[in-house]
N, C-alpha and C positions, 0 to 999 in steps of 0.2 A: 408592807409592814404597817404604816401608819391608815391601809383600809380596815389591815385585820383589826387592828387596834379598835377604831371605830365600829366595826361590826359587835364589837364585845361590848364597848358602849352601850349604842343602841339596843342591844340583847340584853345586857344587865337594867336598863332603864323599863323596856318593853317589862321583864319578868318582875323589879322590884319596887317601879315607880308607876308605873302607868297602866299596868291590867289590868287595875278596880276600873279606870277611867273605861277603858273599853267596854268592862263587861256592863256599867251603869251605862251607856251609851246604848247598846243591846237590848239593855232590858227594859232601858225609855221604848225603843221602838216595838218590844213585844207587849207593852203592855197598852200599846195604840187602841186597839180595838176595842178598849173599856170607855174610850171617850169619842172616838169614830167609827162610821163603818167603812168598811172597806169593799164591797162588793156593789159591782154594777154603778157604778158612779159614772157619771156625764163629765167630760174635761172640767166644767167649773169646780163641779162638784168636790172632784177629784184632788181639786189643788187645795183644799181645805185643811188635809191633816197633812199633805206633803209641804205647805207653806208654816200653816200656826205651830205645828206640833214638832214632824220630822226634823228639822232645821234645831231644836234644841239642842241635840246631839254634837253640832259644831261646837257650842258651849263648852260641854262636857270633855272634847275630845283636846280643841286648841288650848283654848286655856289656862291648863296646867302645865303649859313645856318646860316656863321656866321655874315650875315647884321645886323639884330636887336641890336649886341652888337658892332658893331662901332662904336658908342656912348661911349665914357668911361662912361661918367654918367651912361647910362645905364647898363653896363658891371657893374659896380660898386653896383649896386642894384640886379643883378642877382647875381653875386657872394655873396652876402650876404644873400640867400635865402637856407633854409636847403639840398636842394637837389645837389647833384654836377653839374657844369654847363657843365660840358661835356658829361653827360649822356642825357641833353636836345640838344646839339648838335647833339650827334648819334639818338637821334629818329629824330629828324628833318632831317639828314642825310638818314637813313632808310626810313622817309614818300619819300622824293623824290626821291631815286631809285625806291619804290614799285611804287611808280606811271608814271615814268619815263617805266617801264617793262610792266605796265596795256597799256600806248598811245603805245608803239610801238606795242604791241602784238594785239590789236586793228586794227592798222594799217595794220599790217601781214596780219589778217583775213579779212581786206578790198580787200588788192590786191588777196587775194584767191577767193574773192568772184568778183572779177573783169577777173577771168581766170588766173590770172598769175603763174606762177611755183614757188612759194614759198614756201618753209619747215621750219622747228623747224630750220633749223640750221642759215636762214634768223634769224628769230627771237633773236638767240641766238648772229650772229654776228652784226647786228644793237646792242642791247643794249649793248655788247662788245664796241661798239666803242662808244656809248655815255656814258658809264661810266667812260672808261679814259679819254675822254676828260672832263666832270661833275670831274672828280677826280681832275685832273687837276686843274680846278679854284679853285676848294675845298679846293686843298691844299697849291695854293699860297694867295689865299684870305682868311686861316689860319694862315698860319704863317706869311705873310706880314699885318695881320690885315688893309687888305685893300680889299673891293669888286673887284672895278676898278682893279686892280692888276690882282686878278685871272680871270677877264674876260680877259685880254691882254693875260695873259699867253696860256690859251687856244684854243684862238683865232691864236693865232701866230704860235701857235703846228699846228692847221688844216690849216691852209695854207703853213705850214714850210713841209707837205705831197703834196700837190701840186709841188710844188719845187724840191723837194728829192726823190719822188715817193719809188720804192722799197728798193732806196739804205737806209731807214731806218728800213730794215728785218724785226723782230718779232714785231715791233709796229709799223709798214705799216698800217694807217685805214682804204685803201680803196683795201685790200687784197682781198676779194670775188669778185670783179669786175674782176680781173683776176684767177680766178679760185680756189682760192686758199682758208683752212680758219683755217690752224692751226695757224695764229697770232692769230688767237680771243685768244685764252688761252693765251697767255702774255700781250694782254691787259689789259685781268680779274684779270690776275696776277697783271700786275700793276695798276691797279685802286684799288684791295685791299692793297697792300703794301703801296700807297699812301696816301687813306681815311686815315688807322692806324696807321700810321708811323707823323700825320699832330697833335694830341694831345701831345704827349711828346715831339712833340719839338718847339708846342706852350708854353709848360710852360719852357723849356731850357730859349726858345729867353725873354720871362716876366720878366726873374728872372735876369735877363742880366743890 
């Protein structure tokens, strides 16, 4: 009873809250090829628009979980619904990484099928880095109960890499461009530390 429940959730969020988010996530990656190319690329090469570009889409996709309840009213009616509200966060959470993983892996097998030198581990360091940064908004437009918030925040992260380049070590985002790709695993690290860490200390800051 209380899965159905949640499936209608999720279904009502998916159709009335969150499809524009996918389809702008979509249409950032189809409109790639006006600012890269994609064909015949070398591994470095390669990880150029899977790192700077592809990785936006975590933005687009995490970030808004907690929109629908920025609304206090609204908040205020979902809290009062038998299910915990932060279990409809984490699927909503969940739906956009799995599909956030589906466009870039897509993407992957675009540029394989355009010639270029890309592997599992492309794949793996694209959605590395658009997790943390997807974490990122996640988690200040969690606990600042504010969308706009967590989009500054992240935004300000991927350009605060332009600036700082490697002098930010293990969470460098555009580490595979220079050869490199053991930060993926601190990013993964901190994007889960981040998602998990952003529920208990939304209800700290409530109770406050």
């Amino acid at each position: 009873m209380v899965s159905g429940c949640l499936a209608r959730v999720v279904y009502s969020d998916v159709k009335h809250n969150f499809l524009i988010h996918y389809i702008v996530a979509l249409g950032i990656l189809l409109a790639s090829p006006i600012f890269f190319s994609l064909s015949q690329l070398d591994c470095i090469l390669a990880a150029q628009p899977l790192e700077v570009y592809v990785p936006l889409i975590g933005i687009v996709l995490m970030t808004p979980v907690f929109l629908p309840e920025q609304n206090e009213s609204i908040y205020d009616v979902v809290r009062s619904k038998k299910f915990n509200h932060d279990i409809v966060c984490i699927i909503r959470l969940l739906c956009s990484v799995v599909i956030a993983a589906v466009m870039i892996g897509a993407y992957v097998l675009y540029m394989k099928h355009c010639n270029s030198q890309v592997t599992v581990r492309h794949f793996i360091g694209s959605s590395a880095t658009a997790f943390l940064l997807g974490a990122i908004g996640f988690a200040f437009a969690g606990i600042g109960r504010n969308v706009i918030i967590g989009y500054m925040a992240s935004v300000m992260y991927y350009i605060l890499n332009f600036s700082f380049g490697t002098k930010l070590g293990y969470f460098y985002l555009f580490s595979m461009m220079h050869g490199s790709f053991a930060e993926k695993k601190w990013l993964l690290t901190g994007a889960f530390v981040l998602s998990t860490a952003v529920f208990p200390l939304r209800r700290v800051f409530r109770d406050r």
